[in-house]
N, C-alpha and C positions, 0 to 999 in steps of 0.2 A: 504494500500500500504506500501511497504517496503523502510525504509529512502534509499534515494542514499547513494552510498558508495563512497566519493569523498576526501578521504586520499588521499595524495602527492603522493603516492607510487601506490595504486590502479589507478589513473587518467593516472600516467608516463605508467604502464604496459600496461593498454588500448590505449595508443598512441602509443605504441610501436609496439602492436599484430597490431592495424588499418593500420599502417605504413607498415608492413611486407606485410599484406593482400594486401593493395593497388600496392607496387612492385611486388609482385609476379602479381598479376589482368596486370598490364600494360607489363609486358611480353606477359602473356594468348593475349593482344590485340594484340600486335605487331606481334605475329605468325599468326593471321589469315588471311591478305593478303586481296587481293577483296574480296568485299562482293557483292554475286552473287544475283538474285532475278529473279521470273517465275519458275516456276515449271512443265507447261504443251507444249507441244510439238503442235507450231503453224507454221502457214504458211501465209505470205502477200499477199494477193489476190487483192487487190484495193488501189489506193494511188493516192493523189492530195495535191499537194501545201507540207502543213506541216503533212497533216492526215497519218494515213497508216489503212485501214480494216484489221484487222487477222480473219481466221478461226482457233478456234482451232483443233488437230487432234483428231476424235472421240476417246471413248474407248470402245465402245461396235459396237457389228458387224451392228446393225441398228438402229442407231438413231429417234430419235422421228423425226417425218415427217415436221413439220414448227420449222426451226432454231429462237435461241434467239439470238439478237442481243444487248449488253451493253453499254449502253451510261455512261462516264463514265463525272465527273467534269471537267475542266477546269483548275480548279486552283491546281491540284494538279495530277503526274501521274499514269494512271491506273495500273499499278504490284501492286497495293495492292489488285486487287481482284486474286491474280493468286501470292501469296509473294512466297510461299516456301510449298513443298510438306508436305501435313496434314494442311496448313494453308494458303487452297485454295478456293474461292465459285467456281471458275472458273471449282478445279480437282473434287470439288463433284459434281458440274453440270455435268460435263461431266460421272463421274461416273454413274450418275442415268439416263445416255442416252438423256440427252439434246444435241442438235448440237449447239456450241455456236463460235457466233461471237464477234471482241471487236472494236471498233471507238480506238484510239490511235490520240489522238489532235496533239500531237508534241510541237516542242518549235518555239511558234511567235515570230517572231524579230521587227527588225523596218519596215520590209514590210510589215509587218500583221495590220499597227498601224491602218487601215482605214474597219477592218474586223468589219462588226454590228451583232449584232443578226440573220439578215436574212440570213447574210452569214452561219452562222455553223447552225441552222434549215432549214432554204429552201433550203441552199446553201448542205454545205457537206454531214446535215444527212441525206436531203434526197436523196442525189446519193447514197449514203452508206446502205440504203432500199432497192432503187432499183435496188442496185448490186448484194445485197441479194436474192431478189423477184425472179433476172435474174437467178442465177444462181440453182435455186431450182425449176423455173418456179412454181410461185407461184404467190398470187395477195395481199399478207399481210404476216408480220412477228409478230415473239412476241418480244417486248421491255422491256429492265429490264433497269431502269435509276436508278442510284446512284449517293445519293447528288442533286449537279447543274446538273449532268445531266439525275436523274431525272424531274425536273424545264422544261429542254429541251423538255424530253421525253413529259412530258404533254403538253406544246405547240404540238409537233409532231404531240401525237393523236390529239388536237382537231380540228387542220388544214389538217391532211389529215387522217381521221379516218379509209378510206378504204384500209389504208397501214396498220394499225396494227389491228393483230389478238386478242393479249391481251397484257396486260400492267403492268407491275411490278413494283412498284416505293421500291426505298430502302431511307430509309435517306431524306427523301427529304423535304428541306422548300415548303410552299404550301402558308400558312396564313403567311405572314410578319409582320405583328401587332399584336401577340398574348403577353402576358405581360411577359413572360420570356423567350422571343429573345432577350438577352443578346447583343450577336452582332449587328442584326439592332438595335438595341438604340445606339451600338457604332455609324455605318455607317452612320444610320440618319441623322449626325450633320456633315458627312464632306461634304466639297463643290468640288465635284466630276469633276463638270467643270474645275475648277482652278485646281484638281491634273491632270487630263487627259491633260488640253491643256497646263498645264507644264513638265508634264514625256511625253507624250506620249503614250507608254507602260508603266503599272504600273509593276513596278518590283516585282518577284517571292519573293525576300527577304523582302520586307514594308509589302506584303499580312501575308507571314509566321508569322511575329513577332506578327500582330494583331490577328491573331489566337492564339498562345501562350497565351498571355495576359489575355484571358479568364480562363485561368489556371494558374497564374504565378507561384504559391508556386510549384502547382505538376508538371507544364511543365519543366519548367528551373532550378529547385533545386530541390526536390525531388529524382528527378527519377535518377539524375547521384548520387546522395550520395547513393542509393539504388544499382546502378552497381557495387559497391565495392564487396558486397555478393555476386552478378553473374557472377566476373572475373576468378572464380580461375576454371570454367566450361566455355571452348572455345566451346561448342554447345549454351548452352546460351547467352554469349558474342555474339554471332555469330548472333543471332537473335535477340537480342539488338541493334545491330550495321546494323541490315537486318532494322530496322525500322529505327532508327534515319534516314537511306541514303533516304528511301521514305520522310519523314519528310522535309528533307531539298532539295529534288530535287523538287522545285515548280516554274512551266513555267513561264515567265513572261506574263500578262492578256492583248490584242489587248485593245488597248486604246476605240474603239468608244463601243467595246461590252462591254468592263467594263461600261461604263459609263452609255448603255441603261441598262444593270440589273440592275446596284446599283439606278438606278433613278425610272426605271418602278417597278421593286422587291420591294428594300429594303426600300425607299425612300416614294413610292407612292403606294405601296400595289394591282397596277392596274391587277394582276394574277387572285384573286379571285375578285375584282370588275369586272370582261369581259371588262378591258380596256388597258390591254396591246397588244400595236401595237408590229406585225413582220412584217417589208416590210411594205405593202400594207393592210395588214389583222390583223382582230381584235381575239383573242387568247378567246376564248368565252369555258371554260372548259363544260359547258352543250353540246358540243359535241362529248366528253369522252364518246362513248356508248357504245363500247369494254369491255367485263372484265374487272375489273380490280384489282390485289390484293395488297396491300399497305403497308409495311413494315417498322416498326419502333422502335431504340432504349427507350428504358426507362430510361436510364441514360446517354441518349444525354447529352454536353455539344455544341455545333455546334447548333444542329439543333433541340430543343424544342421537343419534342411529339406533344405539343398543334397545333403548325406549321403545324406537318404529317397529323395529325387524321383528323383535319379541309377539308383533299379534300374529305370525303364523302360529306359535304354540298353543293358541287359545282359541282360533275359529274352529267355525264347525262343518267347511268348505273344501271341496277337493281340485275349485279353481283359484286359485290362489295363485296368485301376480307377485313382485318384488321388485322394484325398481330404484336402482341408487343413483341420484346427479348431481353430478361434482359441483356442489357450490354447497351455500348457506342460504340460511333460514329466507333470508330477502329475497337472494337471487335466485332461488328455484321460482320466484316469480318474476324479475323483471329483467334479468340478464340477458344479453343475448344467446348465449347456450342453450337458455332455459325455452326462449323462444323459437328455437330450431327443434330442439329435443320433446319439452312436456306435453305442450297442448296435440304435437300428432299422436304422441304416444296413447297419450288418454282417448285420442278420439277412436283410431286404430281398433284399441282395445275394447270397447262400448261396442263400435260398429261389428267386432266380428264376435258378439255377443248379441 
């Protein structure tokens, strides 16, 4: 390696040129204005409480005949599968002739504090199936769950199997107890009663930060020293600032559901034991008989591989999929890999089912 060059004179000239870079970059920001996000052209078909169902608008003259429907997380809003055209699952799905529908949670307030688990499974997603089913006259859809709501989606199938066709998990913890779920080892230790029966709603902002955390260097420093090089181009500022807005727009979490996932999931691992309750009923994954194909990053930091891979031990399925793509949590959606690679792969898989 070559010694640094750290003369009085070489160090002033590089804080000088950085300086210039950085003023001009904060101009580049200030012209951009909103920062827009969705790329594909939808329509509100169904809505309750805080939810809204979108269809999106096809793009080919005929769609494949059982519509996908995306359950998407909770704790954070869906426009990242749909951020900005070329860095769409949503525009290649629909490209390659899927009919795709999206769940849209909305933002709970303090009247949502008493919403459980049963509510958004039994309760919203399953109207939101069989608004689906209604309107296609059909007797099952297919499910693509991302994240937690994948997590959902599996409860879904194994509580009403005869609602779904086939099953897409993206992202999705499965195994809570695998040795390098970083986060449940966080969660584990906190006492979820005492933060629920004192916030009520756990706030969008305490969630955010503890996900940061798991990345401190690259989340919170890194990546803004790194913006400097990317200001003096208002396309890339632009889509810089197209994520931080998803980043930081995170709903606040209904108190009583926070509290049954973080206890039943993360806490108590009762998904893959066949002992997590919904309502009334036991969530028993050996009733997963549907296809199913199961998609996961290799350079998760969120959600483990070991976590994904784990539900072939637990379905009750003899079509069972396994799919690994080289990226992380984000960029299984918005990479460009991600968009050459996912959305055929999914569609592929659906179509010859």
């Amino acid at each position: 390696m070559l010694p640094l060059d750290l003369r009085p004179e070489r160090v002033a000239e590089e804080l000088a040129g950085y300086q210039e870079r950085l003023a001009r970059g904060l101009g580049t920001l200030a012209a951009i204005g909103e920062i827009d996000v969705g790329a594909s052209p939808r329509d509100a078909v169904y809505a309750e409480d805080k939810l809204v169902l979108y269809r999106y608008r096809p793009q080919v003259r005929r769609p494949h005949a059982v519509p996908l429907l995306i359950v998407y997380a909770l704790v954070n809003r869906p426009y990242m599968a749909d951020l900005q055209k070329g860095r769409s699952l949503v525009e290649g799905l629909l490209q390659a002739g899927i009919d795709v529908y999206l769940i849209d949670w909305g933002y709970p307030d303090r009247g949502d504090r008493y919403l459980t688990l049963a509510d958004y499974i039994e309760g919203y997603l399953h109207r939101c199936v069989e608004e689906v089913c209604r309107r296609h006259e059909l007797e099952a859809v297919n499910l693509l769950g991302i994240c937690q709501g994948g997590t959902f989606s599996l409860c879904y199938a194994a509580l009403h199997p005869e609602r779904v066709r086939n099953l897409v998990t993206m992202v999705t913890p499965v195994d809570f107890a695998v040795p390098d779920f970083l986060l449940a080892h966080l969660v584990r230790h906190i006492d979820v009663d005492l933060l629920v029966d004192t916030l009520g709603n756990v706030p969008g902002e305490l969630l955010n930060w503890l996900f940061l955390t798991l990345k401190p260097f690259r989340l919170t420093g890194q990546k803004y020293v790194g913006l400097v090089d990317l200001m003096d181009d208002p396309e890339q500022a632009r889509n810089f600032l197209r994520m931080e807005k998803w980043i930081f727009d995170s709903p606040d979490q209904a108190g009583e559901a926070f509290r049954q996932f973080v206890k039943g999931c993360f806490q108590e691992n009762r998904l893959v034991r066949g002992a997590l309750e919904i309502g009334e009923r036991v969530v028993e994954l050996g009733r997963v008989t549907m296809p199913v194909l199961n998609i996961y990053a290799t350079e998760d930091h969120l959600v483990p591989p070991a976590s994904s891979v784990a539900l072939e031990r637990h379905v009750g399925t003899d079509d069972y999929t396994v799919q690994a793509f080289k990226g992380g949590h984000i960029g299984i959606y918005v990479s460009g890999r991600s968009q050459r690679e996912v959305p055929p792969a999914i569609a592929s898989w659906l179509k010859a089912r």
